[in-house]
N, C-alpha and C positions, 0 to 999 in steps of 0.2 A: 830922360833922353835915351836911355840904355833900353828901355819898355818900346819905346816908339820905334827905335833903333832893329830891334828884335823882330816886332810885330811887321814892318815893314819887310824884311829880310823873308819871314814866312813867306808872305803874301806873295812876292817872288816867284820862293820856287816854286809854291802850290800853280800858280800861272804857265810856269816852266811845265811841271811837271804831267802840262794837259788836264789837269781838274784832281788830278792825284793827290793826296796828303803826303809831302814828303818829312820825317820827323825833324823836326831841327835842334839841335843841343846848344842850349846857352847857359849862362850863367842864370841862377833864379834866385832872386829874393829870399832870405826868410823872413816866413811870417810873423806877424806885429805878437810878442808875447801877448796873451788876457794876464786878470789878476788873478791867485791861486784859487782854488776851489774851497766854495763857503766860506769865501772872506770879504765879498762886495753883493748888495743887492743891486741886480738886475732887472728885476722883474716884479710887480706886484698887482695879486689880483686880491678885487671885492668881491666876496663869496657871499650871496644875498641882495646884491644890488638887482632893484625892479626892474621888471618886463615896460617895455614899451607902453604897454596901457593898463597899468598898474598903478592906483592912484591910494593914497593914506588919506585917517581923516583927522584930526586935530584931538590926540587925548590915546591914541595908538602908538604904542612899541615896537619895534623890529629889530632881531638879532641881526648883526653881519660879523662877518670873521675877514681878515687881511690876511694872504698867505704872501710868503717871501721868495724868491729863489734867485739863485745867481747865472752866470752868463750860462751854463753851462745844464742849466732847469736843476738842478739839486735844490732840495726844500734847505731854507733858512730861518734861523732863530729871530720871531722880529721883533724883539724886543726895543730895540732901537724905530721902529715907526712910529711916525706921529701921526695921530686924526686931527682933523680941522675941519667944523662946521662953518657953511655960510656966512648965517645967520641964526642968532642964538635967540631970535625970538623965536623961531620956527622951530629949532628942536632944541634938545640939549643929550647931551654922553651921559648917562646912568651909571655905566660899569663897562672898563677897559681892562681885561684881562691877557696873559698871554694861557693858551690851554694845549695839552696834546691831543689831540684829534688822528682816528684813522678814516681816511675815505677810501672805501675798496678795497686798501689793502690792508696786509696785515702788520705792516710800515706805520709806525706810529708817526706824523710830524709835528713843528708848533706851529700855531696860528695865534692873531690877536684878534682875541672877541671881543665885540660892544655888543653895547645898548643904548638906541635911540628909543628917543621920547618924545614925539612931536608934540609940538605946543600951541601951535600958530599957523594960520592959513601961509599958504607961498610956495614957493619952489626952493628945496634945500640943495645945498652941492655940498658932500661928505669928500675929503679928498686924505689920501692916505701917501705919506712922501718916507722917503731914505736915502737922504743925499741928493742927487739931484734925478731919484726917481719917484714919479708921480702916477697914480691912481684916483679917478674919479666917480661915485656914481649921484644919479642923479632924485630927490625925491620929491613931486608933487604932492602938496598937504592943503585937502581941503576945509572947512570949517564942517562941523557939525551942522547935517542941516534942519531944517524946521522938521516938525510934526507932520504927520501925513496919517490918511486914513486907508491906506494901501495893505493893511493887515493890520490883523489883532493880538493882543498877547492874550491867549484862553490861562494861560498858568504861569506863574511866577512862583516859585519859594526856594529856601536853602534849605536841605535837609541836615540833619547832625545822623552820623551814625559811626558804631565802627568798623576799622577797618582788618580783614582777616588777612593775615600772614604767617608767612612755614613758621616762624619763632611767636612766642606769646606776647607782641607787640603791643604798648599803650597807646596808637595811634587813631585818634577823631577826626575823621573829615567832613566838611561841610561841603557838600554838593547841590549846587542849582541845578535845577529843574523847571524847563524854559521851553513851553509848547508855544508855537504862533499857529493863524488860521488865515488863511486869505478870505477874504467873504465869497460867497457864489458870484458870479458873474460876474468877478474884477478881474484885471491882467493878472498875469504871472508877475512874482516877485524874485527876485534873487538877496538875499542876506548876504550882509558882506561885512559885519563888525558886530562883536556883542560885547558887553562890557557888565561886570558883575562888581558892585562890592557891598560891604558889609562892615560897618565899625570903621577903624581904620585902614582896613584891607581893600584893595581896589585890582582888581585882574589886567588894568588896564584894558585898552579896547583890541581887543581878539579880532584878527582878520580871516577870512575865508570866504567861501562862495557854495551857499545852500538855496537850492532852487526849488520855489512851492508853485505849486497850480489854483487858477481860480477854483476855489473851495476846499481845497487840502489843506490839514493839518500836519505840523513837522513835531519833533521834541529835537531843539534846535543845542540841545547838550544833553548827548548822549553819556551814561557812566559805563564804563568798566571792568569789572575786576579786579586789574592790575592797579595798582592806586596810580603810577606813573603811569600808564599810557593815557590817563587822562587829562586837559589843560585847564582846565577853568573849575577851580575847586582848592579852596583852604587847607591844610591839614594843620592836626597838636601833636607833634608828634612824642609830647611828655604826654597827652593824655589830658591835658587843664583844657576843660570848656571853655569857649567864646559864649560872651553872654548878651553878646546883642540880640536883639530880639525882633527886628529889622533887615529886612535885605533891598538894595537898589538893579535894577539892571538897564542899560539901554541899547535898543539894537539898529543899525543904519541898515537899511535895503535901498533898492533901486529896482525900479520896473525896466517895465520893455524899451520905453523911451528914454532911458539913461537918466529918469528925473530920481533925484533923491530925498529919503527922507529918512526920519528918526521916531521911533517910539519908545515911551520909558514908563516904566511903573516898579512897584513898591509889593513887598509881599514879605511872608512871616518867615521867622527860623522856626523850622519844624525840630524840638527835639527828641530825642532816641524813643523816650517813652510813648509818641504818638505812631510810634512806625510807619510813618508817610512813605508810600514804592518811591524806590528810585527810579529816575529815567530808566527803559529799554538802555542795552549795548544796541551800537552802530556797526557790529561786527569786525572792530577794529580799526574803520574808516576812521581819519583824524580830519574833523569839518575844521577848526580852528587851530594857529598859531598865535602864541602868547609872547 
């Protein structure tokens, strides 16, 4: 009543006052207290949730991180969030961590990291809550699809060698080395999942987008130098060989027309004594996410 009471009484004299603002003093509310600072989550975002037309395929991983903040955006500890899948055919949580992360600054914050696993064709809802605050993102997962003759794999094998570091480190890495070829006169392909394993080892399926031309050759994992800047590759890092003696890979592409397909082949561990080159570097380009 006292608001309407008020607001009426302006309007008055602005009327009076021929189009004029005249100020009016009243009594004023105070405002509703909030709750203290970094004591209530307010706000929660998925860091990693997909693009619009951004689709998975069934046997593929994806990091995402929950950040927290309260009314007032200050970052929050979210150890208190919970994730919740859909549907647990479709995916399943691997690893829920809380981690410190900086983005851009030099502010460290926490975050809580997963690992999705998708398992199953479908549509996933990931949803992230704290109290009666809710975050959703959304993933379509498609099945692996058949065979196709839309490209070739000219090379397959895992090399063994080691790896050179500033200290005199016992570290063996096992690196794939994975050319494809489009044949002449077929569409363009685009690669968009590779998947490597080895014994019990499995890369899970790597996503990205590598674009070949009718009759180009790619080397579709490029190595490095640096042993981390590169994703799809084993390390020992005591130095104990892997003795399998076998590698598997499979990789999903898509042509021009959105059709998809899959190719898979089998190929040797190359060890140290045959000194098989390693892929070309990409110049630092990262084609895949693991």
């Amino acid at each position: 009543m006292r608001r309407s009471f008020v607001a009426a009484l302006a309007a008055a004299v602005v009327a009076c006052g021929g189009g004029k603002e005249v100020p009016v003093t009243g009594p004023v509310e105070p405002p509703v207290p909030g709750p203290p600072r970094g004591t209530q989550v307010a706000h929660l975002e998925i860091i990693g949730a997909p693009g619009a037309d951004q689709r998975w395929v069934v046997g593929a991983r994806h990091w995402i991180a929950v950040a927290a903040r309260d009314a007032y955006g200050d970052a929050m500890d979210p150890t208190g969030v919970r994730l919740a899948l859909s549907d647990t055919l479709v995916a399943r949580l691997d690893a829920v961590q809380v981690v410190d992360v900086t983005r851009g600054t030099p502010v460290s914050r926490k975050e809580l990291l997963a690992q999705i696993t998708f398992t199953g064709p479908g549509t996933l809802t990931l949803r992230a809550s704290a109290g009666t605050v809710n975050a959703e993102a959304f993933f379509p997962v498609d099945a692996v699809p058949p065979a196709t003759d839309a490209a070739v794999i000219e090379r397959f094998e895992v090399i063994e060698h080691r790896v050179g570091c500033v200290w005199d480190c016992p570290y063996v890495a096992y690196t794939p080395a994975l050319e494809l070829r489009v044949p002449d006169g077929h569409p363009a392909v685009r690669v968009l999942a590779v998947e490597v394993t080895m014994g019990d080892w499995r890369s899970g399926l790597c996503l990205g987008r590598v674009d070949l031309a009718g009759g180009e050759r790619k080397h579709l994992l490029p190595w490095e130098e640096y042993l981390w800047s590169n994703q799809v590759f084993v390390v020992s890092l005591d130095g104990t060989l892997i003795t399998d003696a076998t590698a598997g890979v499979e990789v999903v592409l898509e042509d021009a027309a959105g059709r998809r397909g899959s190719l898979r082949a089998t190929g040797p561990v190359r060890r140290m004594a045959e000194k098989a080159p390693l892929p070309p570097s990409a110049g630092g380009i990262e084609y895949w996410t693991c």
